[in-house]
Backbone as CSV, one residue per row, in Angstrom:
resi,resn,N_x,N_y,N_z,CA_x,CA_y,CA_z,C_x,C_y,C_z
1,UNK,0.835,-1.192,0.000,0.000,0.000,0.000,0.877,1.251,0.000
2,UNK,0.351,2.412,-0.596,1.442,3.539,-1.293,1.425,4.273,0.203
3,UNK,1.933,4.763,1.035,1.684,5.940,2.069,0.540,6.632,1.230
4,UNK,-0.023,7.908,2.106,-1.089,8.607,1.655,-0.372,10.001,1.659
5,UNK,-0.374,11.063,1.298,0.288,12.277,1.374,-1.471,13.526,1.231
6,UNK,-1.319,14.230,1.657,-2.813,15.236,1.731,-1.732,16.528,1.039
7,UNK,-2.416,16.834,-0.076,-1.788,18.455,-0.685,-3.234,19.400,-0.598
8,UNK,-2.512,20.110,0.102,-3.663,21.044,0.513,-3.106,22.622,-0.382
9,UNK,-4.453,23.303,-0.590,-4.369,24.223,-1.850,-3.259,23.860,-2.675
10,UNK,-4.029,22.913,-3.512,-3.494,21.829,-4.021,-3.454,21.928,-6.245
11,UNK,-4.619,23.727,-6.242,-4.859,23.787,-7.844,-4.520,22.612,-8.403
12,UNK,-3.861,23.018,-9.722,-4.226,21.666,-10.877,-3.194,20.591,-10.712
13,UNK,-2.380,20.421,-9.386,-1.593,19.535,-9.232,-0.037,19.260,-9.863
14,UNK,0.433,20.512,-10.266,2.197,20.444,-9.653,2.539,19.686,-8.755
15,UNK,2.323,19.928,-7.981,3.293,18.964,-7.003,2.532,17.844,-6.328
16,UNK,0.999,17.868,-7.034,0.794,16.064,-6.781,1.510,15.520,-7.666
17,UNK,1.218,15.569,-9.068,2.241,14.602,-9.728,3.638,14.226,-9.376
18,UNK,4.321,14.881,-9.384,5.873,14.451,-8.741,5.936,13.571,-7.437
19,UNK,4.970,14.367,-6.751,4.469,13.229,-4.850,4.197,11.886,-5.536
20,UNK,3.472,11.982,-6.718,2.942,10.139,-7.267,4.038,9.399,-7.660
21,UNK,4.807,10.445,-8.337,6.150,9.658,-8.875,7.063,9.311,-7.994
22,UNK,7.228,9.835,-7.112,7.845,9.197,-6.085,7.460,8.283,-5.262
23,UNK,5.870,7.923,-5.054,5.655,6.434,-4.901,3.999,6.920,-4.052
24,UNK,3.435,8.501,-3.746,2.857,8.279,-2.838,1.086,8.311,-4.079
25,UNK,0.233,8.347,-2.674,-1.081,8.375,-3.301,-1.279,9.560,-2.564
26,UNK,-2.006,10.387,-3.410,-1.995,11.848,-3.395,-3.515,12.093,-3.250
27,UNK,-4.154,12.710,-2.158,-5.510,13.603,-1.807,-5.029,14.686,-2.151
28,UNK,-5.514,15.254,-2.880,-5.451,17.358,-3.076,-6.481,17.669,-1.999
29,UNK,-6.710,18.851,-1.941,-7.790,20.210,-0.836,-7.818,21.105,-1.578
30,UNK,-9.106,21.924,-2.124,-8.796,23.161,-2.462,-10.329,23.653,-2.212
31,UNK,-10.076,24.960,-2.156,-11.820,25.966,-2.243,-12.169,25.871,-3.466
32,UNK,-11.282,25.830,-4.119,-12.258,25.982,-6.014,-12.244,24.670,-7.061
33,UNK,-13.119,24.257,-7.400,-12.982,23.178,-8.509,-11.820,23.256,-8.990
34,UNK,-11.547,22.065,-9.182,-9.912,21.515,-10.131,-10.542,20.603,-10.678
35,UNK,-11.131,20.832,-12.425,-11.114,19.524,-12.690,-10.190,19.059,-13.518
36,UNK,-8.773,19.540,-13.339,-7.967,19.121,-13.667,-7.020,18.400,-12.968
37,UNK,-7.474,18.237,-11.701,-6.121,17.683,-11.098,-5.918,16.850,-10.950
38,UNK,-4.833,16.239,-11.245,-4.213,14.627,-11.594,-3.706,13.785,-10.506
39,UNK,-3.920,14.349,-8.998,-3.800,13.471,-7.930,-4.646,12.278,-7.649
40,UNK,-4.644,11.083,-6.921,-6.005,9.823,-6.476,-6.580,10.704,-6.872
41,UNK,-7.201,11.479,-5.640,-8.588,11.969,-4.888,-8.734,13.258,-4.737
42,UNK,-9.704,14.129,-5.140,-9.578,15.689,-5.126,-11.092,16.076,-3.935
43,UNK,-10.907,17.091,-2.874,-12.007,17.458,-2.129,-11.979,18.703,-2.369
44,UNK,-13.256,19.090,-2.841,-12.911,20.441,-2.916,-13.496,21.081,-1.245
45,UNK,-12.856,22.035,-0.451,-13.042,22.228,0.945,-11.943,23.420,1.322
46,UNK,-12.327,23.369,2.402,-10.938,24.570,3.084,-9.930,24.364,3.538
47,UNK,-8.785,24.273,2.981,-7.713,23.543,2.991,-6.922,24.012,4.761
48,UNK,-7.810,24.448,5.535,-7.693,24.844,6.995,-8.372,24.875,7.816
49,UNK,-9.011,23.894,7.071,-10.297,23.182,8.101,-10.407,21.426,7.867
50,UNK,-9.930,21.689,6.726,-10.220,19.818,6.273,-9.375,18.750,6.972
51,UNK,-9.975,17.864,7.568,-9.514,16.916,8.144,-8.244,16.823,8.251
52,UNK,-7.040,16.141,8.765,-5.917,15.873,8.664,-5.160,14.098,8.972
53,UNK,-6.118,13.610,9.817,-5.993,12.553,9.757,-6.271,11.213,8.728
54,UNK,-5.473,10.351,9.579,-5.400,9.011,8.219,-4.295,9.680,7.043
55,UNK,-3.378,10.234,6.820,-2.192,10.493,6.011,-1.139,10.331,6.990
56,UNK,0.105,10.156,5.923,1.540,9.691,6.550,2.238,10.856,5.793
57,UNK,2.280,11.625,5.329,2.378,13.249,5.076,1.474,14.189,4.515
58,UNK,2.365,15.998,4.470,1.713,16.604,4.271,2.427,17.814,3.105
59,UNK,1.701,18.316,1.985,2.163,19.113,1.601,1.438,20.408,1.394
60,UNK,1.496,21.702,1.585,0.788,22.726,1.654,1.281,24.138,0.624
61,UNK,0.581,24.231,-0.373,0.809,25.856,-0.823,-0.040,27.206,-0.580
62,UNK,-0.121,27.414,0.249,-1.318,28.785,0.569,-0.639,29.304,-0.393
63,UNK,-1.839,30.156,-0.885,-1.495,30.929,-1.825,-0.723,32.504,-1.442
64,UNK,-0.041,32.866,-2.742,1.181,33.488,-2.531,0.813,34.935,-2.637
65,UNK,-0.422,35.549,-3.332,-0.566,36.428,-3.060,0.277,37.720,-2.522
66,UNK,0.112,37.610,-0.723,0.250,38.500,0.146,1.799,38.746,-0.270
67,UNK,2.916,37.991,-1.195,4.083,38.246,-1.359,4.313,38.436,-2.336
68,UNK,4.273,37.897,-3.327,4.334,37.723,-4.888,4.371,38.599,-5.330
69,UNK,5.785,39.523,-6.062,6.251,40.393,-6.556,4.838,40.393,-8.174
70,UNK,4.409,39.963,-8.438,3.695,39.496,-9.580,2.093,40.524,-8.994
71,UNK,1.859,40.365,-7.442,0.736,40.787,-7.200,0.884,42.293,-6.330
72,UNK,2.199,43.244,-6.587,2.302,43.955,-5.718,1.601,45.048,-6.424
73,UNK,1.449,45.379,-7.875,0.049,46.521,-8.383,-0.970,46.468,-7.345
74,UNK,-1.686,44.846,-7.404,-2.644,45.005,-6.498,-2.649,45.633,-5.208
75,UNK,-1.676,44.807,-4.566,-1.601,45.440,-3.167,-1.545,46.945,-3.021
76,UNK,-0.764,47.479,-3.764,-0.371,48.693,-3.798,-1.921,49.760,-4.282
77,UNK,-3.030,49.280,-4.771,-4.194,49.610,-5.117,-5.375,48.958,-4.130
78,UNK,-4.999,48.258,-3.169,-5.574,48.260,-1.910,-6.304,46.670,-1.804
79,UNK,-5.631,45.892,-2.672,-5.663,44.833,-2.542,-5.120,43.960,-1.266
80,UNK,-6.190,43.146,-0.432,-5.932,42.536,1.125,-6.068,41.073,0.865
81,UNK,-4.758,40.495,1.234,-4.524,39.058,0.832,-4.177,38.422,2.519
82,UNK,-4.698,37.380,2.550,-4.278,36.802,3.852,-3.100,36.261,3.943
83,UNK,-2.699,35.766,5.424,-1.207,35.455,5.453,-1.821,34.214,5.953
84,UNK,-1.580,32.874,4.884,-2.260,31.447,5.736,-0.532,30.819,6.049
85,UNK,0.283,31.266,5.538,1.478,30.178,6.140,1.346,29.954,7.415
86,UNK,1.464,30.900,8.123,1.400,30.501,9.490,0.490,29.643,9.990
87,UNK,-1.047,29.958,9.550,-2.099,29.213,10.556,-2.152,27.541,9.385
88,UNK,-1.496,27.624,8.652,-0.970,26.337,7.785,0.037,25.591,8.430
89,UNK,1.262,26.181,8.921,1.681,25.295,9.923,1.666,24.942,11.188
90,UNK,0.945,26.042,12.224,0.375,25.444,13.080,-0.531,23.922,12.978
91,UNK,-1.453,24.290,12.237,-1.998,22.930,11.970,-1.927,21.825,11.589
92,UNK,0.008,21.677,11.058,0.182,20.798,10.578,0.856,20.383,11.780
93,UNK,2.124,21.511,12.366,2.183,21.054,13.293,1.913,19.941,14.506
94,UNK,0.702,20.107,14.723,-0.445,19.186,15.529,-0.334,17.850,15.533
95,UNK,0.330,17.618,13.998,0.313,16.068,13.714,1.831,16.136,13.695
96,UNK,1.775,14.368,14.428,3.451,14.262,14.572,4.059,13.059,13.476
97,UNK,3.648,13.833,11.961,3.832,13.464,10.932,4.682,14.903,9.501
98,UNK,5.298,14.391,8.854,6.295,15.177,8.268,5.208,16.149,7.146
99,UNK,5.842,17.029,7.058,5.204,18.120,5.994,5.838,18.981,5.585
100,UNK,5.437,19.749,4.382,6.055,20.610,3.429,5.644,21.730,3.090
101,UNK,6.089,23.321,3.450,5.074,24.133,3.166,6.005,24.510,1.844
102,UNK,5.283,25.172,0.616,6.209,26.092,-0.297,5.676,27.114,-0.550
103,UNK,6.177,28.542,-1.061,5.691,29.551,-1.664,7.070,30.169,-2.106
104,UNK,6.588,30.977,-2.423,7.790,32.125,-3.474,8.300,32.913,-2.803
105,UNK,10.206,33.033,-3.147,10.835,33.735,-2.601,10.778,34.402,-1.877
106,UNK,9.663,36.068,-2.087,9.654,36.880,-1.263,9.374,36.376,0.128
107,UNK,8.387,35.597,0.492,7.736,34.732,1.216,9.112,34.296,2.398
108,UNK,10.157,34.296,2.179,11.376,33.598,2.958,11.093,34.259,4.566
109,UNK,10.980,35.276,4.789,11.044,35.976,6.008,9.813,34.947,6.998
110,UNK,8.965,34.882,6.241,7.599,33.423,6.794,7.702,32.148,6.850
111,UNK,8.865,31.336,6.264,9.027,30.463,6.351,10.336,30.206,6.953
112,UNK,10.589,28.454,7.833,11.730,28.513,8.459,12.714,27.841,7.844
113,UNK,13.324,28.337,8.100,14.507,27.661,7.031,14.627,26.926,5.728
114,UNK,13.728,27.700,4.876,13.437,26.940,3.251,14.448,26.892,2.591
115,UNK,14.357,25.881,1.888,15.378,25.770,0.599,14.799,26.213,-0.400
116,UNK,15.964,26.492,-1.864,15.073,26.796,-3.227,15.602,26.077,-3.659
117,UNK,14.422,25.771,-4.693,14.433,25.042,-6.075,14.218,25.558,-7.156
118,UNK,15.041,25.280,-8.459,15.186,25.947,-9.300,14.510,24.881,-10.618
119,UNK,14.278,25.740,-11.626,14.131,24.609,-13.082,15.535,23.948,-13.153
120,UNK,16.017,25.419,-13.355,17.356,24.433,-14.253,18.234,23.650,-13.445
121,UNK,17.789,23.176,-12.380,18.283,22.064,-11.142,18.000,20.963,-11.968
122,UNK,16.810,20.979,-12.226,16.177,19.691,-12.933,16.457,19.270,-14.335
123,UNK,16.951,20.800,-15.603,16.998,20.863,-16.833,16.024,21.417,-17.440
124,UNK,14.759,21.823,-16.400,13.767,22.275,-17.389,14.220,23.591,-17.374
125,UNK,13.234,23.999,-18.600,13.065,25.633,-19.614,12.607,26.669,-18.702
126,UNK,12.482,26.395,-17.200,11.691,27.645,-16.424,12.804,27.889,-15.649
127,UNK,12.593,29.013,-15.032,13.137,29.275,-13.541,12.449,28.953,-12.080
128,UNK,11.216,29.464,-12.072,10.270,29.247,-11.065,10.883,28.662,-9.835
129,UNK,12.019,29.993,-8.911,12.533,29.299,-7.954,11.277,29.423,-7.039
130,UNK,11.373,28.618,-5.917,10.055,28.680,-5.415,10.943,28.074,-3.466
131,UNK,10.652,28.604,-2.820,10.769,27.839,-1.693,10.107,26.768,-0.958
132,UNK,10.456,26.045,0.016,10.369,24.944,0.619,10.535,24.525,1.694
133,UNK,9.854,25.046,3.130,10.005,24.521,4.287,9.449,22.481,4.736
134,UNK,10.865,22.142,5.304,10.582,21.143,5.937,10.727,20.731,6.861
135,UNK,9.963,19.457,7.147,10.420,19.238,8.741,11.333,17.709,8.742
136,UNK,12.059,17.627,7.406,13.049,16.357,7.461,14.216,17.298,6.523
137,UNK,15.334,16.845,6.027,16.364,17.033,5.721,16.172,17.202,3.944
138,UNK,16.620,17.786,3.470,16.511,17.673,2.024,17.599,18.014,1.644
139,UNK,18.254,17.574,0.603,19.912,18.198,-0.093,19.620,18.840,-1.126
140,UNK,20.390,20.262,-1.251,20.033,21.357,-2.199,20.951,20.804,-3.297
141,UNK,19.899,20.777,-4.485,20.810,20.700,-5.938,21.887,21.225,-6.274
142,UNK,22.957,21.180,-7.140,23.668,22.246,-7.537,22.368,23.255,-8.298
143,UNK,22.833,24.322,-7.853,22.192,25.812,-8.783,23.118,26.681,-9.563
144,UNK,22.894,26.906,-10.296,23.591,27.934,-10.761,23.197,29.585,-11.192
145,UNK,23.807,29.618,-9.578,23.048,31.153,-9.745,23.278,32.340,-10.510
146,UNK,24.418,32.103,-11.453,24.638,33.089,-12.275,24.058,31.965,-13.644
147,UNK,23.014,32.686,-14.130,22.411,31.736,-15.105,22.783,31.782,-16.258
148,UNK,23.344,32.868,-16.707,23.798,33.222,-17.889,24.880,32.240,-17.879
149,UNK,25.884,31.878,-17.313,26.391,30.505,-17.671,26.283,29.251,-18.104
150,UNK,25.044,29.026,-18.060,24.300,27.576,-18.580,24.548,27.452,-20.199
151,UNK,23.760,29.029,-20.986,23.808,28.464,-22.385,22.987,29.803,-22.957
152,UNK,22.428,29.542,-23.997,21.602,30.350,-24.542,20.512,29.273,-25.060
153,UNK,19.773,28.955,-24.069,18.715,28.359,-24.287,17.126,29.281,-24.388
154,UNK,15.948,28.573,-24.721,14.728,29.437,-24.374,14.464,29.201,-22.722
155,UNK,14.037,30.372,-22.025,13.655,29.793,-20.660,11.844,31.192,-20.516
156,UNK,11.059,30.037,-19.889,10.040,30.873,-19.609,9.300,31.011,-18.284
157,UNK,9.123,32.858,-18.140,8.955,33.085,-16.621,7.683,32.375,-16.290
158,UNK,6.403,32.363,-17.372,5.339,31.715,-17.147,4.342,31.921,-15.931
159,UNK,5.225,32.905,-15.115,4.034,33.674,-14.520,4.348,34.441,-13.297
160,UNK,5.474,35.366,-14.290,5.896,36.605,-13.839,7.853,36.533,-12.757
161,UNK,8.696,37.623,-12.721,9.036,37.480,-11.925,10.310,37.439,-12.599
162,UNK,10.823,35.890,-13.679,11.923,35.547,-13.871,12.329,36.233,-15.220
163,UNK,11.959,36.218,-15.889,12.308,37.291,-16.938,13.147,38.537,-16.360
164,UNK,13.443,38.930,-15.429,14.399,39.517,-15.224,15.597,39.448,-15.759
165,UNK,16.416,38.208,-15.446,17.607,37.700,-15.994,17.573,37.842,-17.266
166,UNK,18.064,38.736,-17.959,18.533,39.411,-19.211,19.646,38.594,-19.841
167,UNK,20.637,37.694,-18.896,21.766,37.113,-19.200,21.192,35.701,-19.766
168,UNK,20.016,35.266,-19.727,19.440,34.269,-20.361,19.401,34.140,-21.859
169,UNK,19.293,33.329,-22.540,19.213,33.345,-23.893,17.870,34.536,-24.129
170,UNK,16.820,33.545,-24.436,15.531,34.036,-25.025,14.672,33.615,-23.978
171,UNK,14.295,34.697,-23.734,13.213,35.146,-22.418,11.650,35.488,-22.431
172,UNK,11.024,34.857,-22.922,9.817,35.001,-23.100,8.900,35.581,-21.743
173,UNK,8.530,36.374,-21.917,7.524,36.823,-20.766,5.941,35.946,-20.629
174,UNK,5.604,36.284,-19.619,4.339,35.200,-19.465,3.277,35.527,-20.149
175,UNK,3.208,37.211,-20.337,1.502,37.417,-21.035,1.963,37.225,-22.612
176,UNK,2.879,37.987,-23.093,2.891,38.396,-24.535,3.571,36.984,-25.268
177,UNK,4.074,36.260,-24.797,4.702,35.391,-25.678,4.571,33.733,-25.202
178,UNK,5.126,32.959,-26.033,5.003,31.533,-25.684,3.847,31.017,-25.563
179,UNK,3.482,29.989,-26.323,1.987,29.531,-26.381,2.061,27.669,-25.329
180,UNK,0.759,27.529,-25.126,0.738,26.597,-24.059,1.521,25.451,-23.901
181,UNK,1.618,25.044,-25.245,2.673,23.975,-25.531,3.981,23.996,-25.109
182,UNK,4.100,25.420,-25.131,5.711,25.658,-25.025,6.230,25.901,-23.424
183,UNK,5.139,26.485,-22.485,4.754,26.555,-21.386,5.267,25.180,-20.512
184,UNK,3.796,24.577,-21.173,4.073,22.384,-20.746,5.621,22.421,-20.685
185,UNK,6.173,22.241,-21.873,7.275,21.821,-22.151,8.298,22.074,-21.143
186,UNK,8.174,23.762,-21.122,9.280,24.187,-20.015,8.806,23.926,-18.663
187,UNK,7.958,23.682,-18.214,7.455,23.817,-17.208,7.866,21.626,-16.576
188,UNK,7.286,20.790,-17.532,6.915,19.479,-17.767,5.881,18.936,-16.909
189,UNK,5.046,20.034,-17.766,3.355,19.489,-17.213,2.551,19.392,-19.014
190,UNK,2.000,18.258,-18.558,1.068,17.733,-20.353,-0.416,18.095,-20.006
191,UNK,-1.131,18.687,-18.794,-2.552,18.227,-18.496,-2.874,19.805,-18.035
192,UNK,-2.273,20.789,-17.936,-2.972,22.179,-17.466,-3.201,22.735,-18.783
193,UNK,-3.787,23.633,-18.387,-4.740,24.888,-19.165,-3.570,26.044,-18.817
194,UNK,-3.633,27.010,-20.006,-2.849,28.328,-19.279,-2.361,29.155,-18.330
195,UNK,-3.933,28.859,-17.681,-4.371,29.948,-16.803,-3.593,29.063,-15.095
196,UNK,-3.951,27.683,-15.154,-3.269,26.963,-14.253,-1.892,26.947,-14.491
197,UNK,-1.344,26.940,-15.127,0.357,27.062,-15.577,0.823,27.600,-14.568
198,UNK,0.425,29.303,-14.566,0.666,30.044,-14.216,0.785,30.158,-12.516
199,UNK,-0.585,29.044,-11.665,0.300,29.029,-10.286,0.728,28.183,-9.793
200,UNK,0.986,27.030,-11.363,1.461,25.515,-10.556,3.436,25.615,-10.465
201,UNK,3.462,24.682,-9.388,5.092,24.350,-9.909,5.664,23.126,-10.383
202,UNK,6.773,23.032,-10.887,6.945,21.854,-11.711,7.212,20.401,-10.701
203,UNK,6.347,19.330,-11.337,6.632,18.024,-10.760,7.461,17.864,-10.066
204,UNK,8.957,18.409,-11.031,9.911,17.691,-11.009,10.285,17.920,-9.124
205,UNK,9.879,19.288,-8.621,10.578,19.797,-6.960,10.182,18.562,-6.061
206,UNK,8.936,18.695,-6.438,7.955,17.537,-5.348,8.681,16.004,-5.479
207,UNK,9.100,15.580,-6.909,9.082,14.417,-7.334,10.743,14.488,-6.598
208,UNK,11.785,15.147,-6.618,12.722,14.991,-5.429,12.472,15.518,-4.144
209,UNK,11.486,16.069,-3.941,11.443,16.294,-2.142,10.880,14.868,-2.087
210,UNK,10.018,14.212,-2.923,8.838,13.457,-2.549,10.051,11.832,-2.067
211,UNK,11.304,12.033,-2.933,12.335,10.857,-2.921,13.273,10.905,-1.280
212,UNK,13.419,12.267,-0.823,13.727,12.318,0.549,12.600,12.296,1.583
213,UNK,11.115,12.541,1.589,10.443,12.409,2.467,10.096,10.785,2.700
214,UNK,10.360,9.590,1.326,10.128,8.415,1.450,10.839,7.969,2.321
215,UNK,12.152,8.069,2.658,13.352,8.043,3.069,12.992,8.057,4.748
């Protein structure tokens, strides 16, 4: 029997898939229909209220909002985003079972001691560093943080942020360029829609955290 893992705000399933590939059976949580998501079992519910028991881990993305260089127009126009990391790990807390919170960079000051993960850790076409609090050990990839050393490849920000790096080959921005296919590709997701692209992360992080949490 596979362990059970619960991904809570869980959208179209980034990082269930990779959790499967690494061996587990995957429940998502979310407030809004996913009928895309490629985990077992999908509930749609409040991913801070929904049950917690009967799983042997946990993985959590509150949404990034309240940090996300991508959403600071809003804020700055009086946009009010909640801060769930915290009352996300309290509650995971509770259980004396392993878990994973992630969100985006800015986000570091809220989380304890995260690691990042990068695309081109893995080889894919994105950047999408993204952080990663845990409560077991994980070994950081080589990165290469001066990226312009890699190559002159295509790499895409896909939803905001990385396009910065100018030292990249060809940099496609998320609204004006690159069509979905090309998205998948860099990203290595075959089953989202555009619009999900944009707040999933790639398999591949989960599918090596998912190889040290088996562990």
């Amino acid at each position: 029997m596979k362990p059970r893992l619960l991904d809570l705000f869980c959208g179209a399933g980034g990082a269930a898939k990779g959790y499967q590939r690494a061996g587990f059976y995957v429940v998502g949580v979310d407030n809004k229909p996913q009928p895309h998501y490629c985990g077992d079992e999908f509930h749609q519910a409040d991913a801070l209220t929904f049950p917690l028991e009967g799983y042997d881990a946990y993985h959590a993305s509150p949404p990034c909002q309240l940090y996300s260089l991508a959403s600071v127009v809003h804020r700055n126009r009086g946009a009010i985003y909640p801060d769930l990391i915290a009352a996300t790990r309290f509650r995971l807390c509770l259980n004396d079972k392993p878990f994973v919170i992630e969100n985006v960079p800015p986000a570091a000051k809220f989380l304890v001691k995260p690691i990042t993960l990068c695309g081109t850790m893995f080889g894919l076409g994105v950047f999408r560093h993204r952080l990663f609090e845990s409560t077991f050990v994980i070994q950081i990839p080589e990165h290469h943080k001066h990226h312009g050393k890699i190559g002159d490849g295509e790499y895409f920000s896909v939803a905001g942020g990385s396009g910065r790096w100018k030292s990249w080959g060809t940099v496609f921005r998320n609204v004006s360029k690159g069509t979905r296919e090309q998205w998948r590709l860099a990203m290595g997701i075959d089953w989202m829609l555009r619009s999900e692209l944009t707040q999933a992360i790639p398999p591949a992080y989960t599918e090596y955290i998912g190889g040290y949490l088996m562990k």
